[in-house]
PyMOL Python script that loads the backbone (N, CA, C, O; Angstrom):
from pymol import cmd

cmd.read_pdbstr("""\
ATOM      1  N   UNK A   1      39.673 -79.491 -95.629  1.00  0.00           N
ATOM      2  CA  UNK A   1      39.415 -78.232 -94.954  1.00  0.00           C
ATOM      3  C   UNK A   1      37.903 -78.012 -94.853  1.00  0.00           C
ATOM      4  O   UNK A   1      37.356 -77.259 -94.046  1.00  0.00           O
ATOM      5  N   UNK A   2      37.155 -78.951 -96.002  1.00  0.00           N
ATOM      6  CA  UNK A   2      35.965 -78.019 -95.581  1.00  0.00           C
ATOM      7  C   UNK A   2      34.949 -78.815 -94.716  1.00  0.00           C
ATOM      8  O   UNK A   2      33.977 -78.291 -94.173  1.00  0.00           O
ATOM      9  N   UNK A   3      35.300 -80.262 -94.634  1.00  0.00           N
ATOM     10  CA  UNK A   3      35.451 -81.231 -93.576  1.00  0.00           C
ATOM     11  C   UNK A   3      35.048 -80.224 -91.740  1.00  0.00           C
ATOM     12  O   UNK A   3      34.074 -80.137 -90.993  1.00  0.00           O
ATOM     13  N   UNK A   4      36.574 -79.636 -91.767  1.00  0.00           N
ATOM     14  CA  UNK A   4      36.857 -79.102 -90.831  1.00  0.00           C
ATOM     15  C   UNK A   4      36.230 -78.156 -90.358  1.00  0.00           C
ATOM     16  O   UNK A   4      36.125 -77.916 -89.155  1.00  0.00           O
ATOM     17  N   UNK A   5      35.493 -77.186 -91.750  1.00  0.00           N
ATOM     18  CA  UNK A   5      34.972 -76.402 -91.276  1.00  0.00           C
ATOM     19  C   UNK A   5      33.043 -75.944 -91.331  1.00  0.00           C
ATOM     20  O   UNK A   5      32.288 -74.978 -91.216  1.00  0.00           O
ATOM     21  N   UNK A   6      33.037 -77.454 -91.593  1.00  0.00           N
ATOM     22  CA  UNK A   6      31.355 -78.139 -91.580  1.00  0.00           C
ATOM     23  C   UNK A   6      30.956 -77.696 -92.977  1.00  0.00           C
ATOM     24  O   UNK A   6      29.806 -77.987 -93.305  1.00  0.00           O
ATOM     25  N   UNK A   7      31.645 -77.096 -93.788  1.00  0.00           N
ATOM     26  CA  UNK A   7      31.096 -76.655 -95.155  1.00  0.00           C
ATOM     27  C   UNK A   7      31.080 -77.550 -95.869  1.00  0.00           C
ATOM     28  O   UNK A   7      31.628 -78.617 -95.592  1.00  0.00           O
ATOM     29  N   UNK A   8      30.453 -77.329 -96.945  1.00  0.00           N
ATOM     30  CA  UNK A   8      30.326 -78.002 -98.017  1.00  0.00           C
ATOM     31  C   UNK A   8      31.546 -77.917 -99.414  1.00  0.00           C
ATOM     32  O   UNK A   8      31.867 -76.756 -99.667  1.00  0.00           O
ATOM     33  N   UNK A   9      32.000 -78.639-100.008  1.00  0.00           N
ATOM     34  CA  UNK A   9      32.946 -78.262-100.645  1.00  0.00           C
ATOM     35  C   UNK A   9      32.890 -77.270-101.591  1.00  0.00           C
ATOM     36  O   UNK A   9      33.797 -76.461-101.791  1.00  0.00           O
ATOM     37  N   UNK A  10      31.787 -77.316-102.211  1.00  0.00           N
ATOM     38  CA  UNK A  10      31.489 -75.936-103.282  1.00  0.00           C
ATOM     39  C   UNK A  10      31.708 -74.882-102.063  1.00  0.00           C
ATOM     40  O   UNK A  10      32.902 -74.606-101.945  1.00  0.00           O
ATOM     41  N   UNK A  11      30.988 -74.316-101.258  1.00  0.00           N
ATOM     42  CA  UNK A  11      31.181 -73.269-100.703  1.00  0.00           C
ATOM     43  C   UNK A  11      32.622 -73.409-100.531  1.00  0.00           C
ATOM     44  O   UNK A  11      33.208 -72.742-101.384  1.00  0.00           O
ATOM     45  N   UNK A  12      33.510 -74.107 -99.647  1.00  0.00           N
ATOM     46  CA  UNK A  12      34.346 -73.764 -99.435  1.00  0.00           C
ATOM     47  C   UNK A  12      35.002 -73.750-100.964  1.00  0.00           C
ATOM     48  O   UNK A  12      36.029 -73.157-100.635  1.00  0.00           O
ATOM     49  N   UNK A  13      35.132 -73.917-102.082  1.00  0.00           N
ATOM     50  CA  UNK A  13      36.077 -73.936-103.084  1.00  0.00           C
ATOM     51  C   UNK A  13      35.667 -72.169-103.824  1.00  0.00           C
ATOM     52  O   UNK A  13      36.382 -71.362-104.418  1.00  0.00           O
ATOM     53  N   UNK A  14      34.120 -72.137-103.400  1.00  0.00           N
ATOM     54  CA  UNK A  14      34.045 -70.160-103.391  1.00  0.00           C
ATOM     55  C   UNK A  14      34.765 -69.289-102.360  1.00  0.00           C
ATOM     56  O   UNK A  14      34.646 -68.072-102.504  1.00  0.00           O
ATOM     57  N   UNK A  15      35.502 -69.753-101.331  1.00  0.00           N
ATOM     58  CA  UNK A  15      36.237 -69.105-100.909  1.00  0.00           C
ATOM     59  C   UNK A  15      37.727 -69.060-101.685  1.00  0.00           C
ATOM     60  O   UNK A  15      38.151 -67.985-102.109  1.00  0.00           O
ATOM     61  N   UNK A  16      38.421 -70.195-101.827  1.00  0.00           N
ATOM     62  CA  UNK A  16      39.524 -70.571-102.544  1.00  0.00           C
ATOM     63  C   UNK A  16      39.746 -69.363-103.863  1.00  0.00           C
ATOM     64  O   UNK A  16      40.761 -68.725-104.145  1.00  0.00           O
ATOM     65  N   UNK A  17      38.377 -69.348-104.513  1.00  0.00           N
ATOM     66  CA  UNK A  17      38.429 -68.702-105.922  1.00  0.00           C
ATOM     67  C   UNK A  17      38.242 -67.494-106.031  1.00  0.00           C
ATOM     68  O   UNK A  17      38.063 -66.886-107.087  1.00  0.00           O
ATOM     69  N   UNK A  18      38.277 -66.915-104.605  1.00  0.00           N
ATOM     70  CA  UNK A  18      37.666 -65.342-103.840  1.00  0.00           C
ATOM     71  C   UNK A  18      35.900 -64.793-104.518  1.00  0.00           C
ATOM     72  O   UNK A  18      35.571 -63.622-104.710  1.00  0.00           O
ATOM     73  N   UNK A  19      35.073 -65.958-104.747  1.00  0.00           N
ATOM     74  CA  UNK A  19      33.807 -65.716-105.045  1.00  0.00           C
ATOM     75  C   UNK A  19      32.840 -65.725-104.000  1.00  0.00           C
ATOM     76  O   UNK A  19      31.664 -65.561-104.322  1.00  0.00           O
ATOM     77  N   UNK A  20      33.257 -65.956-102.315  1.00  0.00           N
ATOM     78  CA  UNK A  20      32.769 -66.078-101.204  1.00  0.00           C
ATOM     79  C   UNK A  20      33.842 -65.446-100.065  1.00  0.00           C
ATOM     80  O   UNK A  20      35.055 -65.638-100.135  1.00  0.00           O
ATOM     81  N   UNK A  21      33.312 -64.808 -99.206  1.00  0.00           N
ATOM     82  CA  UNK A  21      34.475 -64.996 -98.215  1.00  0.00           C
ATOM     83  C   UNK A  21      33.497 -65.571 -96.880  1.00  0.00           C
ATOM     84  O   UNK A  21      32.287 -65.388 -96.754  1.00  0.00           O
ATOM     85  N   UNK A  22      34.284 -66.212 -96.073  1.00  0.00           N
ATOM     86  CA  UNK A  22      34.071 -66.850 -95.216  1.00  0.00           C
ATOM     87  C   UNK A  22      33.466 -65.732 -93.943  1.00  0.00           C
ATOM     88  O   UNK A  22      33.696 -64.523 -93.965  1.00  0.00           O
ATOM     89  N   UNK A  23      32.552 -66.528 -92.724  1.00  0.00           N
ATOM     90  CA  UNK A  23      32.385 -65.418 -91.609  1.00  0.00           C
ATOM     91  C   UNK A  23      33.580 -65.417 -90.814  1.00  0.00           C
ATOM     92  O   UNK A  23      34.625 -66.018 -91.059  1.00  0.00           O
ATOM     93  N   UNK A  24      33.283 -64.588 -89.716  1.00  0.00           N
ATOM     94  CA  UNK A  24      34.130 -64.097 -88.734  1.00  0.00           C
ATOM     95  C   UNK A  24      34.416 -65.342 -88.576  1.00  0.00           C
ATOM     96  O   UNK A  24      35.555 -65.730 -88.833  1.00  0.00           O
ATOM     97  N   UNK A  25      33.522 -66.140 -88.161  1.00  0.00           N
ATOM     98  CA  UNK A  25      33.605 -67.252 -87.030  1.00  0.00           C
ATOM     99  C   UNK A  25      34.081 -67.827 -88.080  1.00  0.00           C
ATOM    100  O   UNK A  25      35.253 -67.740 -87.713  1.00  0.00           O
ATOM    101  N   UNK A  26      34.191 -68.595 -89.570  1.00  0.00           N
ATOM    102  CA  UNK A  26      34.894 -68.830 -89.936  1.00  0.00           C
ATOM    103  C   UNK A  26      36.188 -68.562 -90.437  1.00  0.00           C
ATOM    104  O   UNK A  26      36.691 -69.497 -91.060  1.00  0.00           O
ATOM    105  N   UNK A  27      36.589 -67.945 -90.372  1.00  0.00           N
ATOM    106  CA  UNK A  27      37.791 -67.175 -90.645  1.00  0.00           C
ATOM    107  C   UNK A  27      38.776 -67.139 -89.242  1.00  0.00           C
ATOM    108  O   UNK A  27      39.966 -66.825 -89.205  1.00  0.00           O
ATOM    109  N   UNK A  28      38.114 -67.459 -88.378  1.00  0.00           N
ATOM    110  CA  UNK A  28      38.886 -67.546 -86.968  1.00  0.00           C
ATOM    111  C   UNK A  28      39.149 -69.256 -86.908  1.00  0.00           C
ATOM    112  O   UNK A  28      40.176 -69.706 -86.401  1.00  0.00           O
ATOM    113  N   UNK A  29      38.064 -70.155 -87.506  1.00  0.00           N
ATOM    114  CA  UNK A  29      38.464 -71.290 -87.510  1.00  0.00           C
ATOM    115  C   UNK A  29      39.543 -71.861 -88.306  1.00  0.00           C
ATOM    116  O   UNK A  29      40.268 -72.800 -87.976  1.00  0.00           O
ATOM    117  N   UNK A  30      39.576 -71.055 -89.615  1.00  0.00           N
ATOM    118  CA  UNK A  30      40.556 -71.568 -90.397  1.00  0.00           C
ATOM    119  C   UNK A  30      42.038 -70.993 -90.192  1.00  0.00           C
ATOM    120  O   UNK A  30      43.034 -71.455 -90.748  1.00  0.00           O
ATOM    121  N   UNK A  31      42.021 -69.872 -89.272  1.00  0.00           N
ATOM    122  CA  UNK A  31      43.346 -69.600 -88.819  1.00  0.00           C
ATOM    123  C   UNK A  31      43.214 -70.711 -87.383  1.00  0.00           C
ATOM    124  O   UNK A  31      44.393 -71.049 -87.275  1.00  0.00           O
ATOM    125  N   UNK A  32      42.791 -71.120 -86.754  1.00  0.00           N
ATOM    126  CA  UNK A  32      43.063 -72.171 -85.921  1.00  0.00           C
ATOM    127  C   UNK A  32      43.375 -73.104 -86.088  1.00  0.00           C
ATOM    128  O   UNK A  32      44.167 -73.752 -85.403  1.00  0.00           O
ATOM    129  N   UNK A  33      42.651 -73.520 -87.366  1.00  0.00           N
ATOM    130  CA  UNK A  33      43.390 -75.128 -88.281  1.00  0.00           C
ATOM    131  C   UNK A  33      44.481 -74.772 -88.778  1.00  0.00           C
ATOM    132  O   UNK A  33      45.105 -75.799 -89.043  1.00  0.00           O
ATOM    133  N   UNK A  34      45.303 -73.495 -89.168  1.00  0.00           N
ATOM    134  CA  UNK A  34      46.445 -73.696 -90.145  1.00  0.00           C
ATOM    135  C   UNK A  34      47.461 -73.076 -88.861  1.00  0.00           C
ATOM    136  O   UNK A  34      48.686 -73.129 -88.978  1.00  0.00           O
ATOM    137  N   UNK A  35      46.928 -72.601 -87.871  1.00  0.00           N
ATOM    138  CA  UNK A  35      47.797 -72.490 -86.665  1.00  0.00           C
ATOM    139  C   UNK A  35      48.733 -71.071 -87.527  1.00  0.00           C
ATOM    140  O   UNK A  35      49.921 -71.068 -87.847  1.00  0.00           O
ATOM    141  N   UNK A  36      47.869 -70.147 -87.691  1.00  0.00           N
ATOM    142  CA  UNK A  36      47.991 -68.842 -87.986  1.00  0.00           C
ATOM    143  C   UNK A  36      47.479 -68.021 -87.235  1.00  0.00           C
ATOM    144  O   UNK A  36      46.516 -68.287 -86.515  1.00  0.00           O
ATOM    145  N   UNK A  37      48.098 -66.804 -87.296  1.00  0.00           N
ATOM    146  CA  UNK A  37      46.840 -65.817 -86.808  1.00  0.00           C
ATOM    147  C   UNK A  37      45.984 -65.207 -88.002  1.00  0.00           C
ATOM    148  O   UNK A  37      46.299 -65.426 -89.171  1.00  0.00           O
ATOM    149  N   UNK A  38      44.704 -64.302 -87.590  1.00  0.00           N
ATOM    150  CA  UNK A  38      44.136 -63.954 -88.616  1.00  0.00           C
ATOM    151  C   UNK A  38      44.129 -62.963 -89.547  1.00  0.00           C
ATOM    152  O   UNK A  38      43.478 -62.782 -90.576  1.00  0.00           O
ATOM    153  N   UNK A  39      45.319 -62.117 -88.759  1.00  0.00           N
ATOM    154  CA  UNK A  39      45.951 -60.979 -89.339  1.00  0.00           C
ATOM    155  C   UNK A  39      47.112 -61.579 -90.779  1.00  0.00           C
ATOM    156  O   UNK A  39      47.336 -60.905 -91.785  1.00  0.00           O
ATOM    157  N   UNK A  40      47.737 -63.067 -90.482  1.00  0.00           N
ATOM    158  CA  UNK A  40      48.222 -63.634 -91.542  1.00  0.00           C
ATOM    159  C   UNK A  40      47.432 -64.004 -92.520  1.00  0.00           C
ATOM    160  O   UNK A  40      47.920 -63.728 -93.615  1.00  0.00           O
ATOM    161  N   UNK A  41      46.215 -64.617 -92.578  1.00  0.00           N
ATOM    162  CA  UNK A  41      45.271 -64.988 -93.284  1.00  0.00           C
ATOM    163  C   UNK A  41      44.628 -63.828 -93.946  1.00  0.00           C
ATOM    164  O   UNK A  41      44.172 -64.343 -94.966  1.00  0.00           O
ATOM    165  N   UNK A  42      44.319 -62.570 -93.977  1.00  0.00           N
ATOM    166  CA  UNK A  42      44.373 -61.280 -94.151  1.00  0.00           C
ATOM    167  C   UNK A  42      45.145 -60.261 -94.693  1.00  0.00           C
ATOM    168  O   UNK A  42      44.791 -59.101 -94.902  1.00  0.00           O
ATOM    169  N   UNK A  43      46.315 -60.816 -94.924  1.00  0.00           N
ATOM    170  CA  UNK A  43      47.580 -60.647 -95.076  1.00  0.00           C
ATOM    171  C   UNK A  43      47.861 -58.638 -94.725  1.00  0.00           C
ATOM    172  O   UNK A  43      48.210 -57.721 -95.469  1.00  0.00           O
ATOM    173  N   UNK A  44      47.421 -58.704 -92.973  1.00  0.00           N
ATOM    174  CA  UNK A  44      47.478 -58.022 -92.106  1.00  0.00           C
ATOM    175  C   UNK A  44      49.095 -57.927 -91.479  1.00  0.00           C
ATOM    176  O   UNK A  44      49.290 -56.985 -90.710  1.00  0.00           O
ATOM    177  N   UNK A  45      49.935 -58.592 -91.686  1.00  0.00           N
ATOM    178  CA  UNK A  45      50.822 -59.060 -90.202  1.00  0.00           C
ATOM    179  C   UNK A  45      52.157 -58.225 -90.996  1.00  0.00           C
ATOM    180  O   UNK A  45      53.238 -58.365 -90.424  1.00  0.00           O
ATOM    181  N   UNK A  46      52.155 -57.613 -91.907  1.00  0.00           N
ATOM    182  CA  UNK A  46      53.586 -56.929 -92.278  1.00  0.00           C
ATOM    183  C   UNK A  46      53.274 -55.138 -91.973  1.00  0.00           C
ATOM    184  O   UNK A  46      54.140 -54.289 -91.764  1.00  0.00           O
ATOM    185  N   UNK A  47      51.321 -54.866 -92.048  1.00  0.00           N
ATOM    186  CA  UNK A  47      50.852 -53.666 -92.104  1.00  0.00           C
ATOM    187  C   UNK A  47      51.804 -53.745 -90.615  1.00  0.00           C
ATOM    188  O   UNK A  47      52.754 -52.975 -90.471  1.00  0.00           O
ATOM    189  N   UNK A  48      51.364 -54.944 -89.349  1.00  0.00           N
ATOM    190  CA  UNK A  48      51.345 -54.845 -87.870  1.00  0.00           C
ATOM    191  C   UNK A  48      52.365 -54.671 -87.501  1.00  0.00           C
ATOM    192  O   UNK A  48      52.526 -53.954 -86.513  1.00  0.00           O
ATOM    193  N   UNK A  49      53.393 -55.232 -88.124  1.00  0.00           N
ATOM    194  CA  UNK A  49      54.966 -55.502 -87.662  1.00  0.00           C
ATOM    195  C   UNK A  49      55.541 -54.053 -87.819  1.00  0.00           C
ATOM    196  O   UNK A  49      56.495 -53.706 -87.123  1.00  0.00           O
ATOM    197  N   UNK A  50      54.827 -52.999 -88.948  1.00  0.00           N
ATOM    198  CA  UNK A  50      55.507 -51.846 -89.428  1.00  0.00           C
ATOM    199  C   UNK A  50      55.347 -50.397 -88.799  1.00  0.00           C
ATOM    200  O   UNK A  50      55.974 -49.351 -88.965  1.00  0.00           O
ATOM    201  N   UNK A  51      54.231 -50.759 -87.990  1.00  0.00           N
ATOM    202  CA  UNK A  51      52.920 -49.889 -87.172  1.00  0.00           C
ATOM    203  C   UNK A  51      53.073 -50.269 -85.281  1.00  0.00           C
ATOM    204  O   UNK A  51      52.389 -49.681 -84.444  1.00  0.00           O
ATOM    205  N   UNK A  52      54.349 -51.602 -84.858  1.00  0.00           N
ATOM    206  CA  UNK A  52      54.279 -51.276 -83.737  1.00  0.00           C
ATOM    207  C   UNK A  52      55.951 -51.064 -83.417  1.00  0.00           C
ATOM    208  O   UNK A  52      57.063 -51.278 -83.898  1.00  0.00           O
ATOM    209  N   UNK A  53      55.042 -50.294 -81.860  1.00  0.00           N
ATOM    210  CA  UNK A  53      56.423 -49.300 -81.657  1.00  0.00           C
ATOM    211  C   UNK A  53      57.369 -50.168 -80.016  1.00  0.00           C
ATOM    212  O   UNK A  53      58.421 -49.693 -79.587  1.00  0.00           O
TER     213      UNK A  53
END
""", "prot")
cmd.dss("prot")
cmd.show_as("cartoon", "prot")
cmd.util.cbc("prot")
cmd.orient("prot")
C-alpha cells in the first residue's frame, strides 16, 4: 500500500497506528485502491444510509 501511495513505509504504518492521518488527496487514493468510497474509509456510510430520504 504504501508502494501505491508513493509513501514511505513508516509514514504509512503512522497511519495504520492512527499516529498520522493521511491528506485529502491521499485518502481519496486509498479509497481508489481498495475500491471503496471515502465515506467507508471514514466510517461515514451507515451515518449516509440513515440520513437519506
Amino acid at each position: 500500500m504504501a508502494d501505491e501511495l508513493q509513501t514511505g513505509i513508516r509514514n504509512y504504518r503512522k497511519y495504520e497506528s492512527g499516529d498520522a492521518k493521511p491528506t485529502l488527496d491521499g485518502l481519496v487514493q486509498i479509497a481508489d485502491i481498495l475500491d471503496v468510497s471515502t465515506d467507508y474509509l471514514l466510517c461515514r456510510d451507515e451515518f449516509l444510509a440513515k440520513h437519506v430520504d
